[in-house]
Biopython code that builds the backbone (N, CA, C, O; Angstrom):
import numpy as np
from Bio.PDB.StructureBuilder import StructureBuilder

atoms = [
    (1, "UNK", "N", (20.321, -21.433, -8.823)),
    (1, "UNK", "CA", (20.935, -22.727, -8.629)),
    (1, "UNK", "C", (22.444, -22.550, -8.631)),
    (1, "UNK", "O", (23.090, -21.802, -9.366)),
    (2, "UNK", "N", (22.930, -23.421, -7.615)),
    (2, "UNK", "CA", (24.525, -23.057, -7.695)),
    (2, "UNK", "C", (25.194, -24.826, -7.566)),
    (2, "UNK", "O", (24.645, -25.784, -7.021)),
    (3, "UNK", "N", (26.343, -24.784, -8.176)),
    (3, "UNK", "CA", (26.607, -26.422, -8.022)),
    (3, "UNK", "C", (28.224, -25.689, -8.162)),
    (3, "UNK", "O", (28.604, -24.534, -8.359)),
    (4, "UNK", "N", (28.940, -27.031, -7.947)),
    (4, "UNK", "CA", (30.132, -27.431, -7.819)),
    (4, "UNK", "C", (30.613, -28.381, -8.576)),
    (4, "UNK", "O", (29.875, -29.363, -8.651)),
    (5, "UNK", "N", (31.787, -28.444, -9.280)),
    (5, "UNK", "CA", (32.028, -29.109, -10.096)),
    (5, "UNK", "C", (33.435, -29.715, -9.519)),
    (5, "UNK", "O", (34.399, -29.023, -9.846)),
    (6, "UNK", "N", (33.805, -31.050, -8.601)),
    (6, "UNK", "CA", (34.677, -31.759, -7.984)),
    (6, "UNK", "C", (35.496, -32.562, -9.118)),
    (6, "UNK", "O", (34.941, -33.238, -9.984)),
    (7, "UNK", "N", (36.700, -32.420, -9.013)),
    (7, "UNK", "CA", (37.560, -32.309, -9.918)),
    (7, "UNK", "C", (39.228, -33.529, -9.202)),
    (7, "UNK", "O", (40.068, -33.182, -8.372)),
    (8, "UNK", "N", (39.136, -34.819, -9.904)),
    (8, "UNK", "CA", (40.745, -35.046, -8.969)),
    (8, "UNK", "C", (40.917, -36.040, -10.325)),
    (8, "UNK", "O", (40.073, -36.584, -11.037)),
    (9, "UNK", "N", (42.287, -36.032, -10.357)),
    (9, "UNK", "CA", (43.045, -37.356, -10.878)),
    (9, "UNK", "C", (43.119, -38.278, -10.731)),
    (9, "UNK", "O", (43.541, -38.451, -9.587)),
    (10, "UNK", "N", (42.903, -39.470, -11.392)),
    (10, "UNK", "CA", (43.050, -41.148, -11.066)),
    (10, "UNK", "C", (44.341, -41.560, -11.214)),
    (10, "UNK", "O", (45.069, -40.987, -12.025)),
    (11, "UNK", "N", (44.831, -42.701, -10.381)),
    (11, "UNK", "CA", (45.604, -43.348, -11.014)),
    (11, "UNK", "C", (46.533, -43.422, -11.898)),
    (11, "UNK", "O", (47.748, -43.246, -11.807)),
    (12, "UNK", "N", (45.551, -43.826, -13.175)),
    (12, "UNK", "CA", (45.680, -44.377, -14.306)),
    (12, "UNK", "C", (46.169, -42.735, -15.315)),
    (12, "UNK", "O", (46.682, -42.744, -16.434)),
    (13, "UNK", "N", (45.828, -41.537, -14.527)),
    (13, "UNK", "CA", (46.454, -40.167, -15.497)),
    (13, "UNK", "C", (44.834, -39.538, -15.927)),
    (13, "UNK", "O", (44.552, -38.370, -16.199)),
    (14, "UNK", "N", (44.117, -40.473, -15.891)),
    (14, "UNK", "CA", (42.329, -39.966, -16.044)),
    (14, "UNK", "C", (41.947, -38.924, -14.882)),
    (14, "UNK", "O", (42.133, -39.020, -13.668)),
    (15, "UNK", "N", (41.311, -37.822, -15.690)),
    (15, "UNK", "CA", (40.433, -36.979, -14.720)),
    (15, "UNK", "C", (39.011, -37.074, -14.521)),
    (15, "UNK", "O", (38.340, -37.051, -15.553)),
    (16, "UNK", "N", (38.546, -37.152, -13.689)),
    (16, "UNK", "CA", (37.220, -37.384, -13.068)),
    (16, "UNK", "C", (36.462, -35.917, -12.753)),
    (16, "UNK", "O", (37.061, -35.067, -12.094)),
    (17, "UNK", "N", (35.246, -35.697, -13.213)),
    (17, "UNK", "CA", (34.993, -34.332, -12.642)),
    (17, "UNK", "C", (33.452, -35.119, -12.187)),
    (17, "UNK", "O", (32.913, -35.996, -12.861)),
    (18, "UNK", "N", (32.992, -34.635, -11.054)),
    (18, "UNK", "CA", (31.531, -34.889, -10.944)),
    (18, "UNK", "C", (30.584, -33.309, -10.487)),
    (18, "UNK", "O", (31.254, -32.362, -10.074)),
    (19, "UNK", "N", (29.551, -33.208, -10.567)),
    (19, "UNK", "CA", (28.687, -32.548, -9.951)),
    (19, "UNK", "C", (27.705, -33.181, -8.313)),
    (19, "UNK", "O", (26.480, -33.302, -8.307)),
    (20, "UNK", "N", (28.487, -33.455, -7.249)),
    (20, "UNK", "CA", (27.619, -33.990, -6.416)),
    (20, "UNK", "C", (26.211, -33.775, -6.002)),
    (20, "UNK", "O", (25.569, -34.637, -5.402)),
    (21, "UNK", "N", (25.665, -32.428, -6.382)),
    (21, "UNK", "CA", (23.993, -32.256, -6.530)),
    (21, "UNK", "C", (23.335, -32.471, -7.193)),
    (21, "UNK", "O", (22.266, -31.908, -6.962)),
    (22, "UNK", "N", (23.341, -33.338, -8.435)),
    (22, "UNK", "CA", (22.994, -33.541, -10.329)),
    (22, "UNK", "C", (23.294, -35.167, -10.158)),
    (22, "UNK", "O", (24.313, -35.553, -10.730)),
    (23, "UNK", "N", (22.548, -36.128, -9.461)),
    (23, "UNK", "CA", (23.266, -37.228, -9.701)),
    (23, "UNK", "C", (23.216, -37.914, -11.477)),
    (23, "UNK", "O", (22.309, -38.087, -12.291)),
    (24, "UNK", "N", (24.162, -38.066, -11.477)),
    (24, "UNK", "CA", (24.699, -38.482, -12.712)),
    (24, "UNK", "C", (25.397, -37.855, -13.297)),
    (24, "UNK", "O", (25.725, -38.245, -14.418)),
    (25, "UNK", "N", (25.938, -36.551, -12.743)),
    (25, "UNK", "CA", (26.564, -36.071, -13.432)),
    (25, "UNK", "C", (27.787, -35.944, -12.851)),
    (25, "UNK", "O", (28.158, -35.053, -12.086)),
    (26, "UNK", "N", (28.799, -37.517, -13.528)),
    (26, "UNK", "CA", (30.101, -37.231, -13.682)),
    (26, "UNK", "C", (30.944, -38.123, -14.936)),
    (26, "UNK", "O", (30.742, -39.191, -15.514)),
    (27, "UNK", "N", (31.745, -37.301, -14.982)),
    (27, "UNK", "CA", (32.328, -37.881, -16.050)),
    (27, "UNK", "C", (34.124, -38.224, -16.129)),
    (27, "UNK", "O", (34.682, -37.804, -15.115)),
    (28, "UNK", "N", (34.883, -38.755, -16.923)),
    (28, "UNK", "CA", (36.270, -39.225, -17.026)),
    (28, "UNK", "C", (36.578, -38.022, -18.441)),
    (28, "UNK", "O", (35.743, -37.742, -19.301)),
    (29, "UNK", "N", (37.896, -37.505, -18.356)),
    (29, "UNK", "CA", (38.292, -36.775, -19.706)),
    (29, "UNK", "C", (39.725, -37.580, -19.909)),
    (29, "UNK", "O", (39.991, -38.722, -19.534)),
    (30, "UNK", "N", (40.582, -36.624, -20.630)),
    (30, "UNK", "CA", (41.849, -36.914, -20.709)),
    (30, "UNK", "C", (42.512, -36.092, -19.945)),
    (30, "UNK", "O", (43.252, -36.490, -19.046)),
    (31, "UNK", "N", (42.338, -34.988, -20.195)),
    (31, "UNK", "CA", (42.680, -33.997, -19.220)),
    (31, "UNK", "C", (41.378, -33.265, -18.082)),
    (31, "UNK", "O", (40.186, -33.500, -18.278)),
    (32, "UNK", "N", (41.837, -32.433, -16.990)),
    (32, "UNK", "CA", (40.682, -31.601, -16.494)),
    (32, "UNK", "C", (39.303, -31.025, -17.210)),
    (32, "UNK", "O", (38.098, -31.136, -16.986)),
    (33, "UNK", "N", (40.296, -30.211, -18.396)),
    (33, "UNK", "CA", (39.243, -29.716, -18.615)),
    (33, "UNK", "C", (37.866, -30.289, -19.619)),
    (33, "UNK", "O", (36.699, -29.895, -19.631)),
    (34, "UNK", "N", (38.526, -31.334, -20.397)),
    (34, "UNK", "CA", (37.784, -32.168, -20.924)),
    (34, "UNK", "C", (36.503, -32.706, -20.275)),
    (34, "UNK", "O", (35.356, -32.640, -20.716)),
    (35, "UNK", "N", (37.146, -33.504, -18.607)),
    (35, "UNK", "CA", (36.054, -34.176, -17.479)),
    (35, "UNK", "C", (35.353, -32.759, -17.124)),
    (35, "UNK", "O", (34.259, -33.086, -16.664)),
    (36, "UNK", "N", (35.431, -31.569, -17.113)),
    (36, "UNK", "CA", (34.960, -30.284, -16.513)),
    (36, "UNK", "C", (33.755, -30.663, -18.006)),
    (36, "UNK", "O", (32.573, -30.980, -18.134)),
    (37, "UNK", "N", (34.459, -30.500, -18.540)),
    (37, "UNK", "CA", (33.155, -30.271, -20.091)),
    (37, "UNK", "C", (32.133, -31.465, -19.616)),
    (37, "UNK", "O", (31.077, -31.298, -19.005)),
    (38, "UNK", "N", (32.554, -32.385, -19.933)),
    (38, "UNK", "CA", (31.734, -33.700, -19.840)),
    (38, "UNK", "C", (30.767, -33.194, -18.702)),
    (38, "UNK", "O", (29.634, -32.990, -19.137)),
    (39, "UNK", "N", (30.895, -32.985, -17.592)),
    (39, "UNK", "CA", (30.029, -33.013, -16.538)),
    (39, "UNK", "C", (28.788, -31.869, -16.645)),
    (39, "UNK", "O", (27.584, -31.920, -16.393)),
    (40, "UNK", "N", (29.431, -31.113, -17.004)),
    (40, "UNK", "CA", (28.992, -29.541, -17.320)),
    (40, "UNK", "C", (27.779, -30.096, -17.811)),
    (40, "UNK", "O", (26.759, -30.375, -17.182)),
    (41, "UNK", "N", (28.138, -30.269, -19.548)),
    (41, "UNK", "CA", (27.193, -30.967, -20.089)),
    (41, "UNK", "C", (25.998, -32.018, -19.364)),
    (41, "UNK", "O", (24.795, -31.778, -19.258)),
    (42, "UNK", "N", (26.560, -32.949, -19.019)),
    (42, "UNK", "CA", (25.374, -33.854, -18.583)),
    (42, "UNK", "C", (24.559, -32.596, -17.298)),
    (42, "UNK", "O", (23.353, -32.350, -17.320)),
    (43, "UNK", "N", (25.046, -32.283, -16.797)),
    (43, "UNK", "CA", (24.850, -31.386, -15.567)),
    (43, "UNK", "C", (23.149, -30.518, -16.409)),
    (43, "UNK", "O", (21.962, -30.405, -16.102)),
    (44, "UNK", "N", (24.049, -30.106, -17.543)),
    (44, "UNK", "CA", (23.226, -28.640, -18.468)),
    (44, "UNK", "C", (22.029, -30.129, -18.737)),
    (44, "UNK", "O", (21.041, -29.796, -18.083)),
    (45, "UNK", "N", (21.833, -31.051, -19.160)),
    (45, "UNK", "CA", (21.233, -32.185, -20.137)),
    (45, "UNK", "C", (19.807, -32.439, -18.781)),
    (45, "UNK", "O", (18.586, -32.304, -18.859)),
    (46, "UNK", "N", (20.576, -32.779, -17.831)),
    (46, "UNK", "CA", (19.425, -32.955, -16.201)),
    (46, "UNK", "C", (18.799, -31.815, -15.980)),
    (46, "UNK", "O", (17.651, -31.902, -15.546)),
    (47, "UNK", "N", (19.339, -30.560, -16.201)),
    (47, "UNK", "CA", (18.408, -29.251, -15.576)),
    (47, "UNK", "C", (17.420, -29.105, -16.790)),
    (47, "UNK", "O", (16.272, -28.691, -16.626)),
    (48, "UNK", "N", (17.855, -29.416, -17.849)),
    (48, "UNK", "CA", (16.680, -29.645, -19.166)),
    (48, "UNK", "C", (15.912, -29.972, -18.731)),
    (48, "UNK", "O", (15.089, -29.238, -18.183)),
    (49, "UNK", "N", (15.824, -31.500, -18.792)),
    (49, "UNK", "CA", (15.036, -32.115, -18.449)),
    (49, "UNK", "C", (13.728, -31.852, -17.078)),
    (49, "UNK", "O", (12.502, -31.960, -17.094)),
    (50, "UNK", "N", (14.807, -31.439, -15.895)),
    (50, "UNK", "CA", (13.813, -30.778, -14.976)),
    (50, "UNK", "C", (13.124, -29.985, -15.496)),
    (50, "UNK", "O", (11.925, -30.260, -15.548)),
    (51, "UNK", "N", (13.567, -28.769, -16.050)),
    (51, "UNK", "CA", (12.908, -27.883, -16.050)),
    (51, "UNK", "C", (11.320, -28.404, -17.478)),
    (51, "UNK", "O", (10.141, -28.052, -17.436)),
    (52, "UNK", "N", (11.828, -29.044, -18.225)),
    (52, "UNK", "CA", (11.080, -29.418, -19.347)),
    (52, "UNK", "C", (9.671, -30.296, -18.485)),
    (52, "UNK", "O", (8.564, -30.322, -19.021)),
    (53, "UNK", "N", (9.941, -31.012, -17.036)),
    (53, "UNK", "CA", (9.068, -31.814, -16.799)),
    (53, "UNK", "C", (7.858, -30.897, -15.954)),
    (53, "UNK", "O", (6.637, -30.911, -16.108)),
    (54, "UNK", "N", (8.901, -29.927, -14.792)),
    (54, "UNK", "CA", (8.323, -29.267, -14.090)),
    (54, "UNK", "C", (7.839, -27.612, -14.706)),
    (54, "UNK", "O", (7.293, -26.857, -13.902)),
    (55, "UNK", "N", (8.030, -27.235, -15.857)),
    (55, "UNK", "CA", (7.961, -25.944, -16.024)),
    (55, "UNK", "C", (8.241, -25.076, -15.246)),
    (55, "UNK", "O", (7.496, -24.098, -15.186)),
    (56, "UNK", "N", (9.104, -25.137, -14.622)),
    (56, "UNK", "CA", (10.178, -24.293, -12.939)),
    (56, "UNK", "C", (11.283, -23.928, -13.839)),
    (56, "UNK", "O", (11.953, -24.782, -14.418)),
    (57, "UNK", "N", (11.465, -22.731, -13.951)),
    (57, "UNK", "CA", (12.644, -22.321, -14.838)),
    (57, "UNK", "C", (13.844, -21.811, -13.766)),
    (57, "UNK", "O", (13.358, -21.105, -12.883)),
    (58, "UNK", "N", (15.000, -21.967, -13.668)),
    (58, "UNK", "CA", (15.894, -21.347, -12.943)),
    (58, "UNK", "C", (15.897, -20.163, -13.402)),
    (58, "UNK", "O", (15.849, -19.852, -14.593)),
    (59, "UNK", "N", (15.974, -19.191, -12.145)),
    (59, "UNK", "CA", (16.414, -17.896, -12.331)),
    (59, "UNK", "C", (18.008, -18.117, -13.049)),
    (59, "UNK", "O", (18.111, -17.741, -14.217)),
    (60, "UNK", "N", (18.835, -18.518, -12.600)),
    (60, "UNK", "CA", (20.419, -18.627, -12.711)),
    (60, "UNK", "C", (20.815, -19.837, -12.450)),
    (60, "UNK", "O", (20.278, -20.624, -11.671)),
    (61, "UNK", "N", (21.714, -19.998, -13.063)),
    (61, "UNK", "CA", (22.935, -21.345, -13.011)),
    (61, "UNK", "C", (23.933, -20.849, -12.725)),
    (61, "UNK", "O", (24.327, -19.934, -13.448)),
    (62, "UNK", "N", (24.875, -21.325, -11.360)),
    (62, "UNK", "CA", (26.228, -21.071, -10.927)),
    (62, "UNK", "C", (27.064, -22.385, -11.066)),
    (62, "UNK", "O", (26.825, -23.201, -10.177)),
    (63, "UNK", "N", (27.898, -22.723, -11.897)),
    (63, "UNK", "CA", (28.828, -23.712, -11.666)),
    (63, "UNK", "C", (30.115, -23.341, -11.250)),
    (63, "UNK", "O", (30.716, -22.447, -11.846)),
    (64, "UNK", "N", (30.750, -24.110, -10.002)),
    (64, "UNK", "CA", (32.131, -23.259, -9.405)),
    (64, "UNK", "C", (32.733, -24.632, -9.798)),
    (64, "UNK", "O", (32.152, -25.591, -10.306)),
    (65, "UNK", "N", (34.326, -24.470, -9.366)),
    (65, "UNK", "CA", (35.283, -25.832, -9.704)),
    (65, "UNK", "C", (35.955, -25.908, -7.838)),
    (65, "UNK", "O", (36.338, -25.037, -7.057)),
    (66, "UNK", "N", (35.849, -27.084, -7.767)),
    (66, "UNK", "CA", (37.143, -27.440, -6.583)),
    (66, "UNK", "C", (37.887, -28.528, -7.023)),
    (66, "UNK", "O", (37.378, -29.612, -7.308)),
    (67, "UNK", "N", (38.978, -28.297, -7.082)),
    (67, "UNK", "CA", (39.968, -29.693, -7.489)),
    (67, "UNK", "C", (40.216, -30.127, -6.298)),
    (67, "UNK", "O", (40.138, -29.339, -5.356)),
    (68, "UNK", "N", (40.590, -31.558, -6.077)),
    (68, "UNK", "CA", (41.225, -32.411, -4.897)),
    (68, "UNK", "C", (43.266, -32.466, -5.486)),
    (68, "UNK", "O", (44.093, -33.060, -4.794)),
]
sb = StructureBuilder()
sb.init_structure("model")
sb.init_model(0)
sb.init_chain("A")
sb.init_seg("    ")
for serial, (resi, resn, name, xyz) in enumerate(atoms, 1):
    if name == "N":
        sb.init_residue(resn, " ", resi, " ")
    sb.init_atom(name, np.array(xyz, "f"), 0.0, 1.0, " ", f" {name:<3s}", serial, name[0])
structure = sb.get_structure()
């Protein structure tokens, strides 16, 4: 499994990171790397769950970063 972790600044000084293949997984930090954690996490929390429903274990997890 390989995902991407989309990364830009708001406005308001808030960072946004999402995972666009994991829906639900995005989150707001204070800084980057904070929203990088947040997403990560929920990201890690959904493949649980898959894997817990389907007994399909990933060989590997790739998470990369692109900032805007």
């Amino acid at each position: 499994m390989q995902f991407n972790i989309e990364t830009e600044r708001e406005t308001d000084g808030r960072w946004i990171a999402e995972i666009p293949e994991i829906p639900g997984a995005m989150a707001y930090g204070r800084t980057e790397r904070h929203a990088k954690a947040k997403a990560y996490a929920l990201a890690l929390r959904a493949i649980a769950d898959d894997v817990e429903k389907s007994k399909r274990v990933p060989q590997s997890i790739n998470i990369g970063c692109i900032s805007a």
